[in-house]
N, C-alpha and C positions, 0 to 999 in steps of 0.2 A: 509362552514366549514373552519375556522385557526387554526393551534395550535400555540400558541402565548407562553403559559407556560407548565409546563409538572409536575407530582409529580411523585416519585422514591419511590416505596414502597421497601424498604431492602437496605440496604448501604454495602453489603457484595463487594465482586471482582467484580461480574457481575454488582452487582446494580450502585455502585459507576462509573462505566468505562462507563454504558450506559449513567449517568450522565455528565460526562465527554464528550460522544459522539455528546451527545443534546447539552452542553456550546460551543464546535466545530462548530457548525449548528449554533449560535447564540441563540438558546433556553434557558431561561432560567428554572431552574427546583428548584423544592423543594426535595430535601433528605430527606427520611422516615427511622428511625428505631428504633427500640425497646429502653426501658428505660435500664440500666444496674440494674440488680437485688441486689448487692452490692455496696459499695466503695472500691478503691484498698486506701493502704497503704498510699500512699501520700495525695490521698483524706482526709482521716479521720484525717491526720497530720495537712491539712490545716483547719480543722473541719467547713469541707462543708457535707451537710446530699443529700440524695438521692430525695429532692425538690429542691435544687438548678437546675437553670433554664440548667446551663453549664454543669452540671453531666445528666442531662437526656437525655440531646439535643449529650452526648459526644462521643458513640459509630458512629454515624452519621458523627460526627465532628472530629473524629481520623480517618474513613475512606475515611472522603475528603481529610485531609491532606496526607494522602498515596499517594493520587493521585498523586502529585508532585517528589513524590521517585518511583515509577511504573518505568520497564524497559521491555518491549518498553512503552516510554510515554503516556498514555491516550489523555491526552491534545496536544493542538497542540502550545501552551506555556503556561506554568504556572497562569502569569493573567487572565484565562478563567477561575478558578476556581471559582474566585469571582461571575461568574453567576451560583453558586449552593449554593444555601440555605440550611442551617440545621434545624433538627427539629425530633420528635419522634412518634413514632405511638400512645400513651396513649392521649397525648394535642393536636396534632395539625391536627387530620384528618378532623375538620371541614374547615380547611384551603384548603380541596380537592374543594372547588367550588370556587377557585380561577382558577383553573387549564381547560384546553384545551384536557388532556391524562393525563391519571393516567396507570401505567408500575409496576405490580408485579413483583418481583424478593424477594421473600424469600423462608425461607429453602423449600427444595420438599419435604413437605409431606400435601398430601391434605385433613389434617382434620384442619390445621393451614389454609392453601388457603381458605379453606368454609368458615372459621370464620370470619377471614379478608373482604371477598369480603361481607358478609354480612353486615359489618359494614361499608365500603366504598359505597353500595346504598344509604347507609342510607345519607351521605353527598353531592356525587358528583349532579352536576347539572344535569336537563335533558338535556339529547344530548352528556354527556361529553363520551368521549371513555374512556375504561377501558381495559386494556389487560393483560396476564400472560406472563411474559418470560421462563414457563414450558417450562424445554426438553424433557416434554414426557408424563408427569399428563393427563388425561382425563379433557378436557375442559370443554364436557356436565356435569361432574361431581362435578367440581370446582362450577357452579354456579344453582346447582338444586335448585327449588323451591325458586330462587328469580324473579321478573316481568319480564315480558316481555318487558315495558320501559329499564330496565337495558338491557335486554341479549340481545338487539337488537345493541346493541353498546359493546357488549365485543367480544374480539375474543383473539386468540394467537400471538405474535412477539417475533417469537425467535430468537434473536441476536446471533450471534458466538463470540467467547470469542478471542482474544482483540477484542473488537467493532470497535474501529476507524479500523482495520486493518482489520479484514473479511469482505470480502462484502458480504455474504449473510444472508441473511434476511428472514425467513419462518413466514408470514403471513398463521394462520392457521384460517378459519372462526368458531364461534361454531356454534351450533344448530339453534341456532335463528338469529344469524347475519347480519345484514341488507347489503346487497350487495353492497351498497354507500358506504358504510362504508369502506371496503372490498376495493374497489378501490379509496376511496381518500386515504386509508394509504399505499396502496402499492404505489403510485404516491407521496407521501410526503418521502415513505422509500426513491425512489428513487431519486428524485429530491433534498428535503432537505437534507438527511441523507446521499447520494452517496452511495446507497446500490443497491446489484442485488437481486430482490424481487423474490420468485418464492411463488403461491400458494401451501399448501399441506392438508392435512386430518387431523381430529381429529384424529391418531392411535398413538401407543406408538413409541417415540421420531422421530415422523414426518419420515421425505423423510434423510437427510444428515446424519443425525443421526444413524439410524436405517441400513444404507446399511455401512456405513463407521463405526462402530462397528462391524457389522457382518462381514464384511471383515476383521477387527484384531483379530477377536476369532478363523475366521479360519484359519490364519498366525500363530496365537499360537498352534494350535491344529496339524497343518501341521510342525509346527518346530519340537516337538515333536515327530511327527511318523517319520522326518524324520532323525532327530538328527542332523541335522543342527543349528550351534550356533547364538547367534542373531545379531552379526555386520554381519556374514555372508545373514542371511534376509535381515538385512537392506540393505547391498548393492546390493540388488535382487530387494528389490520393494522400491526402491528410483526414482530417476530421468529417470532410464532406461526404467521404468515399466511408467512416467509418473506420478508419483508421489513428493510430494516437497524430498527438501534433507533430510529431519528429517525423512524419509522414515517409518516404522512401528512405531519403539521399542525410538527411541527419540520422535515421535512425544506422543506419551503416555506420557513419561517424561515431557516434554511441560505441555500439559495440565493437567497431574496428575492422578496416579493412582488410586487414590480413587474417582475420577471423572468418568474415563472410567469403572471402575467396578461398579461404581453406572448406570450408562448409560445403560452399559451390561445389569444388573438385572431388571432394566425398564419395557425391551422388556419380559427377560424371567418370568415376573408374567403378565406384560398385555397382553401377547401370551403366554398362557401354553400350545401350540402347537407347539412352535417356543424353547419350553426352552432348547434341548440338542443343537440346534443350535449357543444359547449363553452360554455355559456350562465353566465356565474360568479353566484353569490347579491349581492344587491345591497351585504350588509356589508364586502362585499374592498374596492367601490368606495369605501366610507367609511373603510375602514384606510387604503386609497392615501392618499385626500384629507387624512388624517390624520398619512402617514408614517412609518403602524407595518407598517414595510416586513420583523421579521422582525430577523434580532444585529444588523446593520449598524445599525440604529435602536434597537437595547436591547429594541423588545420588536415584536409581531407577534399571532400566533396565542398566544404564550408570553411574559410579561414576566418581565425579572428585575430583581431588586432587591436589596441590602443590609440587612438589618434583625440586630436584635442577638445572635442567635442562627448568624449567616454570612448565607448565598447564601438567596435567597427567591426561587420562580417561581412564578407565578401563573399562569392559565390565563384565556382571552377567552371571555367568555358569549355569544355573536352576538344575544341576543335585546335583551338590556340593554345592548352593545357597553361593558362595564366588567370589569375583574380579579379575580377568584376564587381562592378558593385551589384547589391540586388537589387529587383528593377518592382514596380508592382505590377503584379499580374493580373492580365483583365481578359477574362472570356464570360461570355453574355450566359454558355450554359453554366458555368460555374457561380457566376451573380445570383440567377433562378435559381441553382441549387442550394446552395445560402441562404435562399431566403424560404425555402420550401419547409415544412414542418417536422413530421418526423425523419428518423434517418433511411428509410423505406420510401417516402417522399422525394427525397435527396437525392437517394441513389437515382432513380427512375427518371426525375429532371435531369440530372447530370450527362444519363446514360442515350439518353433519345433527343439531344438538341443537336444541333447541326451545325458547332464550328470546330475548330479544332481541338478545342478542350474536350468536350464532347466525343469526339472520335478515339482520343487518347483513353479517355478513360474505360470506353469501351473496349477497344486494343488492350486490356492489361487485365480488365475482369475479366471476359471472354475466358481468355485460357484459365486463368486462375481455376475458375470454375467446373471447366470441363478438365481439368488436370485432377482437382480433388476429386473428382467423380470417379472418372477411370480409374484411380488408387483404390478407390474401397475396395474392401477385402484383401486386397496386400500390405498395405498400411496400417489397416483397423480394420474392429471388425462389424462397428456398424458408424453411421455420419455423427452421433453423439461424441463421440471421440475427438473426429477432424474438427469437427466447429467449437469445441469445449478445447482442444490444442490452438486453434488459430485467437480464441478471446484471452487466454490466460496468457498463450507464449506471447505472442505478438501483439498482444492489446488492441485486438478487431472487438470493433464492437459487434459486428455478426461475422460467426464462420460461413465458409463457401455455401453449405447446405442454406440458413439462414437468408444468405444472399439470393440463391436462386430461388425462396420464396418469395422474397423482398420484390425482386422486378418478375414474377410471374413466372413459374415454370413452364408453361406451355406458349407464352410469349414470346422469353427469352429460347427454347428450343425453336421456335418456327424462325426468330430469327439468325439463328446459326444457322440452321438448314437453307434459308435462304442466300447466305453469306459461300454456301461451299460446305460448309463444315458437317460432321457428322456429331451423332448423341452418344456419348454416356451409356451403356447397358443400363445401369438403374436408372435413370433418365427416363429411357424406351420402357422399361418395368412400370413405373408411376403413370407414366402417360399411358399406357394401355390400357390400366387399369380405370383410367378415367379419374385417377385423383388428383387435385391440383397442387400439393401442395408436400413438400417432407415431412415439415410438423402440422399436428396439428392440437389445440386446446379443447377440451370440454369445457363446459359450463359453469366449472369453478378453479375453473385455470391449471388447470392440471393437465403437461404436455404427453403428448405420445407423437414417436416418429415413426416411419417408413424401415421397415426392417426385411429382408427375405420375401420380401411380397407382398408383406400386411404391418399395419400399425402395431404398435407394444407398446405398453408404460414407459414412459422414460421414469427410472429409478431417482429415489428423491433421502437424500442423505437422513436419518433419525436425528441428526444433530444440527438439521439447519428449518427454516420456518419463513412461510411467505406470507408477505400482510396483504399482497394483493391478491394472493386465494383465498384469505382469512375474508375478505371483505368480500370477495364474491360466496363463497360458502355462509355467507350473513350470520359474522362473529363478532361484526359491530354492536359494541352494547350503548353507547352513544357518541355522537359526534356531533364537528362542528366543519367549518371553513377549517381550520390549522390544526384541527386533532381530532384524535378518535380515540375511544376506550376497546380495546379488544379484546375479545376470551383466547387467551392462549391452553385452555384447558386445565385439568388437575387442578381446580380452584385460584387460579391466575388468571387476572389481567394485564392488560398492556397499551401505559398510553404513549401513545404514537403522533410524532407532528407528523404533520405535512402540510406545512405552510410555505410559501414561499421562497426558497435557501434557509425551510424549518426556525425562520428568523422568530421571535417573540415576542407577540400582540396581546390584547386583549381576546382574542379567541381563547391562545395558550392559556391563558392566568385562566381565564372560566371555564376551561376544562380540565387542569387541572382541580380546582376547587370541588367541579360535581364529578370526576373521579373519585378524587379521596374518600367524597361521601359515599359513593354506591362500593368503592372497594370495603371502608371500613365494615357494608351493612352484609356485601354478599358474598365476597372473596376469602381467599388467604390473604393475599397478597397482590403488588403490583409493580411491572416492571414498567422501566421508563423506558423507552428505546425506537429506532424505526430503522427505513431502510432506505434512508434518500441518501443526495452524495455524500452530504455530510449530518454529523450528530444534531447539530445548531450551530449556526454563525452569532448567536448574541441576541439583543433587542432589534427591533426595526426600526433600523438608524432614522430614515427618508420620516416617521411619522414624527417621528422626536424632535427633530429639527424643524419641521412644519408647524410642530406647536410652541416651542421657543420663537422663533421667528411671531408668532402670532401672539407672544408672551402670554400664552395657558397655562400660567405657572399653576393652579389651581389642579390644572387638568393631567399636568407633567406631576405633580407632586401624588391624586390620587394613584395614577402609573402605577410609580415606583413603591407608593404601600400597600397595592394591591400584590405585585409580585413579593414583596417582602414577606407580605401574610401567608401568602403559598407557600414559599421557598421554608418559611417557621410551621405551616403546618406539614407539609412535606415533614419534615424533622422531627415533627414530634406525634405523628399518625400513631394510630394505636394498630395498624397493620403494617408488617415489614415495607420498604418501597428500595427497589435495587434500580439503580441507574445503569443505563447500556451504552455507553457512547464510543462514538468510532469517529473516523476523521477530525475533520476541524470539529472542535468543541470549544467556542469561545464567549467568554463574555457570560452571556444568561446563561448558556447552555451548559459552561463550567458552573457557575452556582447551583441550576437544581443539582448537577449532580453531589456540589458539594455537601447540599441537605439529604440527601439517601442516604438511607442507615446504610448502606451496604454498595458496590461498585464494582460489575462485570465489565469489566470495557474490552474493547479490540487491542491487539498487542498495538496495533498501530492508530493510538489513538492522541490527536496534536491536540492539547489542553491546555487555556490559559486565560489569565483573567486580562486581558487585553484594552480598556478602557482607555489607560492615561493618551492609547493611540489616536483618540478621538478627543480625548481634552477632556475627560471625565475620570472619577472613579468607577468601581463595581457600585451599585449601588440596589443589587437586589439580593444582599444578605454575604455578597462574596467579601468585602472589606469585613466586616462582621464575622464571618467563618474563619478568615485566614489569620484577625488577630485569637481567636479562641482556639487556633490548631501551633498559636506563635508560644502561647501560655503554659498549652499541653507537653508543649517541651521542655518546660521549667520544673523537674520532677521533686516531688519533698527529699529532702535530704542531701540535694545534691548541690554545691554550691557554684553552681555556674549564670552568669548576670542574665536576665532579660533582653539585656539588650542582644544577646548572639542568637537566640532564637525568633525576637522579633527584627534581629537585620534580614536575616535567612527568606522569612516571608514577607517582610516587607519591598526586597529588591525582588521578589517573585514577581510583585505587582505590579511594582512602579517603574520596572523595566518591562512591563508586558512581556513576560518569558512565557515561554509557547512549549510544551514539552515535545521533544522527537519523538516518543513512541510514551506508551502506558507505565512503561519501568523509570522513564526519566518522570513523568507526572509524579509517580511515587516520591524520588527524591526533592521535589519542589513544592511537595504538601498538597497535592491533589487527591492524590490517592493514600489511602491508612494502610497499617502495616493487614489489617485482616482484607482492606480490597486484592482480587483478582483478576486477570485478564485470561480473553481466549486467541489461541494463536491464529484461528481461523475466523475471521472474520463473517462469515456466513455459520457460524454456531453461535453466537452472542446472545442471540434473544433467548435460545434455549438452554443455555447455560445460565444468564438470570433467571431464567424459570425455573430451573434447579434451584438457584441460592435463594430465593422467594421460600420455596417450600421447606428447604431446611432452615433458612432462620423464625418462618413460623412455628415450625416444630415445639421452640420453646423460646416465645418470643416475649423481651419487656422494652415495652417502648421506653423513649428517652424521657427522664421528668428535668422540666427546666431545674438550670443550674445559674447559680452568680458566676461572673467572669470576675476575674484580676484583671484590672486596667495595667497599662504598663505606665502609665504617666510623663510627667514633663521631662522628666529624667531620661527615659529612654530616647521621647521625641527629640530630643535636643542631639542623642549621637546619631537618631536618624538625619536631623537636619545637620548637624554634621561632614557628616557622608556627603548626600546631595550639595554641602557647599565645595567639596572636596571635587567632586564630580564636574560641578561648573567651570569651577578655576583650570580644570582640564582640559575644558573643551568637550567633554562628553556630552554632557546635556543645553540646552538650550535656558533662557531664564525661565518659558513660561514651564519647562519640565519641569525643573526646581520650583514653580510656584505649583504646581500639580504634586509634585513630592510632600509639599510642606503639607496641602491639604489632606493629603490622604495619610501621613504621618499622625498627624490632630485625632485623625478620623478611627485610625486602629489603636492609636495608646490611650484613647477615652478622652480626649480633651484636654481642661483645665483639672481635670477630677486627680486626687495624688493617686502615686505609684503603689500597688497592689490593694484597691479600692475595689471592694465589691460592687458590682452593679450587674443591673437584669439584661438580656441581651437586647432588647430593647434600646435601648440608653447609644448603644454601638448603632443600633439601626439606624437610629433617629439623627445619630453624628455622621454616618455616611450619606443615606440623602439628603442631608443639608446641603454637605460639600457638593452632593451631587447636581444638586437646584443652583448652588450659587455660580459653579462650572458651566453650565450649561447656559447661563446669562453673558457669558462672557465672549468679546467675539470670537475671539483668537480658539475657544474653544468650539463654536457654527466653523470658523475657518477649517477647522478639521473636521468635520466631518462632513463638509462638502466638498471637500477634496477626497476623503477616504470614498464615499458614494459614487465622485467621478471616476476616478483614480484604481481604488479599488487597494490602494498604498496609503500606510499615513505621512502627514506632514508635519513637517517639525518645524514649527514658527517659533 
């Protein structure tokens, strides 16, 4: 089995963004949607009729073009759209046996789904997969009484809304399902898509769904009894609790009210046993009616507004159904719990203090808890599932199961019991058994949970790699404070920060150095990479300026040639060295990568050489790199000037452009036409340890080369530009005085226009500029603001 092409039935939000998700992947897809039933006004002015090809095909074709206005971006640059096709569901469903997967997403209501899929047997090929991205529809019931050839190949993929952005992925199989089936798309979810897949059941709105609504009906119904206001919730079950910061009543807004109260009502007609469980307070139904649906409507549970001072948000009273301002919230358990250590920590101060913060947030775990419980096995079919659906769907940093390890299972059981309340069958299981705990670790960190009565392996993907079992199975080959060398096996290492937000010290630079050695004596190869939030933030601003400030120019100068010499040895290693970077990658952390011969990054990886933000250049080989990739553009034969490939890289830098995903870093000279990215972010390391071993296979190191300076000639349309920019109003003077330096610094100086020189020569012109920037106030001024702040400042 391949899927090579894909059809999109519905071009609505969801339909168009999984579209979007698939052109990401490389997939190319057909967009399906209905014909428009009229002409608007401008149509009938250009007297086009409702058979024109453009008018049928156009609902399809206004929602691909959304795609490109979308915030967060669907795409992961604009040109991807071109791999989505338009077209309608009336003409072109014979077009379905072109396709590999065909993906419902229209409206929920499943007398529409019956209809549809009967007419989609009738075209797709045998063998083609067919699925519904229902949030909750009965599957068995979407395809009754069509063959068994069909339903042997349909099942459920329910995406989470943004697509590129959720990882989880609910593969639901139906009735018939062919179990091949079953695991080659969870394997494609994962693999192609960079999705965390979890199996769940045909019930109404699956496992993530089903437990993360019930959890907001009872936060509403608990606000309520308790007359607590809703910023006050929210700052209750946000990040303290474990949850993202949009914590309840934004995260509704997000996804939209009329969405979650459709969700809600799902469960209560397909469980009319369950229905006072999802019972909403009668104020939702007056925002409906009102159309404070939440951003899409401006405002919700949260309105925002403009007023003279900027951005104004206000907060919904339910009692007076009017806007308030937000107040700050002060409960003493929630103080303690903020200041408590881990999130296990947190939860436990939160849950056992004694005022009303404290009571609430017990009030809303409580059920949650014993609600996921009681589902197992109708939902899933073991707690790996629910608590892998609650981190991925809903961005819980622990699932329920998790949770009840967090604050003690035999704890938290005695205090139900004490409360009134009864247990959980598996609950009563665990605790009989005398085990304390669902999960539990061995010795090298390798989990097993609570299964049917006894612990199992929890299953560990081939495509993904833990550093923190690597180091307790003692695969450290050496280390420091900010790094470690690791054996990732098959003749790979792997060096790994972990320094502080993996910032870049004098640790970094000395371990890189005795890596390189011990890889060139004992390795293939080595990959650069780790697993903290982010790839690297840059240098360690706070010492930088501590030594300025103390004017160490001596001390600031060796710095920066010590990472120069790294970032030049890096490059010219006589063993492959593949870079792994994911999230923010700035600053340092974009230069080593840009000296590795080679570059696996995460699709989602934000790149950029970001100095000028702080009143500097790059100045650990990145100004140095970007003009030698400005030059690369300049190809024999072709008569196009210098200066349109050193504007291209030089506004990279000096606008501190930041890339949105690993496809835009390509376009901005980050990445080469031979680097690659992985769509799943949890493969990364092991996909550079693939491309380690295949470029040693038959590997020749880089031997220094002479660059072509661009000289005063090009400098001059750079400085150009930046005067063009000022007189605008775009930039500030000292940005234009930050432009000119680093302009100097990539065309070679004083040296003329295509003058060979060693790359040295570039090195030595960037930290100068760098040393002399770094003297200057207005340059401390920024990065003491960027340290407070966390934002640059633009003096």
């Amino acid at each position: 089995m391949q899927i090579r092409k894909v059809a999109v039935l519905g071009s609505g939000v969801m339909g168009s963004t999984i579209a979007a998700h698939l052109a990401n992947a490389g997939i190319p897809s057909l967009l399906l949607d209905i014909v428009p039933s009229k002409l608007s006004v401008k149509d009938e002015a250009a007297g086009l009729t409702l058979e024109d090809r453009n008018i049928r095909n156009s609902i399809a074709e206004t929602n691909k073009a959304n795609l490109k206005k979308l915030n967060p971006a669907p795409l992961f640059v604009p040109e991807f759209a071109d791999r989505i096709e338009v077209g309608n569901l009336s003409d072109d469903l014979s077009r379905l046996s072109e396709v590999d997967w065909v993906i419902e997403v229209v409206v929920e209501r499943l007398d529409i789904k019956v209809d549809l899929f009967k007419k989609v047997a009738a075209y797709v090929r045998p063998g083609t997969i067919v699925s519904s991205n229902t949030s909750g529809i009965s599957l068995k019931a979407m395809v009754e009484g069509l063959p068994e050839s069909f339903t042997r190949y349909f099942l459920g993929t329910h995406f989470f809304n943004p697509p590129r952005y959720m990882k989880l992925l609910e593969i639901i199989p139906g009735p018939n399902t062919d179990p091949e089936i079953v695991a080659y798309l969870a394997e494609f979810g994962e693999r192609v898509l960079g999705k965390g897949v979890i199996l769940a059941k045909d019930t109404p709105n699956f496992i993530a769904n089903r437990i993360g609504v019930y959890g907001l009906a009872v936060t509403l119904q608990e606000m309520l009894r308790s007359g607590l206001s809703i910023d006050e919730v929210d700052a209750l079950t946000g990040p303290v609790m474990g949850r993202p910061k949009s914590a309840s009543f934004r995260t509704v807004d997000l996804v939209g009210l009329d969405t979650f109260m459709h969700t809600a009502n799902t469960v209560a007609v397909g469980v009319p046993s369950e229905k006072e469980n999802f019972r909403l307070p009668e104020f939702l139904q007056v925002m409906l009616q009102n159309g404070w649906l939440g951003d899409k409507t401006k405002q919700g549970f949260y309105k925002k507004s403009k007023g003279p001072q900027g951005k104004v948000v206000e907060v919904l009273d339910p009692q007076t159904m009017t806007y308030v301002a937000k107040k700050d919230v002060k409960f003493a358990s929630l103080e303690k719990a903020k200041a408590a250590g881990s999130l296990k920590d947190k939860l436990r101060t939160l849950v056992s203090g004694q005022d009303a913060g404290a009571e609430f947030s017990w009030n809303v775990l409580k059920p949650v808890l014993i609600y996921a419980a009681n589902l197992l096995g109708d939902i899933a079919d073991d707690i790996t599932a629910i608590d892998e659906g609650m981190r991925w769907g809903f961005n819980w940093e622990m699932g329920p199961f998790e949770i009840w390890d967090a604050l003690g299972v035999k704890a938290t059981a005695e205090r139900i019991i004490a409360e009134g309340g009864s247990l959980p069958p598996v609950v009563q299981e665990l605790l009989a058994k005398g085990d304390g705990s669902f999960y539990r670790k061995n010795e090298i960190g390798q989990t097993a949970f609570f299964n049917a009565g006894e612990y199992q392996q929890k299953p560990v993907s081939p495509h993904a790699f833990s550093f923190k079992q690597a180091h307790k199975a003692g695969k450290a080959i050496l280390n420091n404070s900010g790094a470690s060398l690791i054996d990732l096996g098959d003749g790979v290492a792997c060096l790994e920060f972990h320094s502080p937000n993996n910032s870049i010290g004098a640790d970094i630079v000395t371990m890189i150095q005795k890596s390189l050695v011990e890889v060139e004596k004992n390795y293939l190869g080595m990959v650069i990479g780790n697993q903290g939030k982010n790839f690297c933030v840059g240098a360690n601003l706070m010492l930088i300026l501590l030594e300025a400030e103390e004017e160490n120019w001596d001390e600031i100068d060796l710095m920066i040639r010590a990472l120069q010499n790294e970032t030049m040895a890096m490059k010219y290693a006589k063993k492959p060295i593949v870079a792994a970077p994911f999230g923010m990658t700035l600053g340092g952390g974009a230069e080593i990568c840009l000296h590795s011969h080679a570059i696996q990054a995460s699709s989602e990886t934000y790149m950029g050489l970001v100095e000028v933000g702080v009143g500097l250049i790059p100045g650990g080989g990145g100004t140095k790199e970007m003009a030698v990739r400005a030059m690369e553009g300049v190809l024999p034969g072709i008569q196009v000037a210098p200066d349109y490939f050193f504007g291209k890289r030089f506004e990279t830098v000096a606008m501190a452009q930041v890339s949105t995903s690993a496809e835009k870093a390509r376009q901005l000279g980050f990445l080469r036409d031979h680097d690659r990215y992985s769509m799943n972010s949890d493969h990364v390391i092991m996909d550079a340890k693939a491309r380690v071993i295949d470029l040693a296979n038959n590997f020749r190191p880089n031997l220094p080369t002479k660059i072509k300076v661009g000289g005063p000639g090009v400098r001059a349309t750079l400085e150009l530009a930046l005067y063009g920019m000022r007189q605008g109003n775009y930039i500030s003077d000292y940005d234009q005085h930050l432009g000119k330096k680093l302009a100097y610094a990539m065309t070679g100086g004083d040296r003329p226009a295509g003058m060979l020189v060693d790359e040295q020569v570039l090195l030595d012109l960037e930290r100068e500029a760098f040393l002399s920037l770094l003297g200057e106030p207005k340059t401390q001024d920024r990065i003491r603001h960027m340290l407070a702040k966390g934002k640059p400042l633009r003096n």
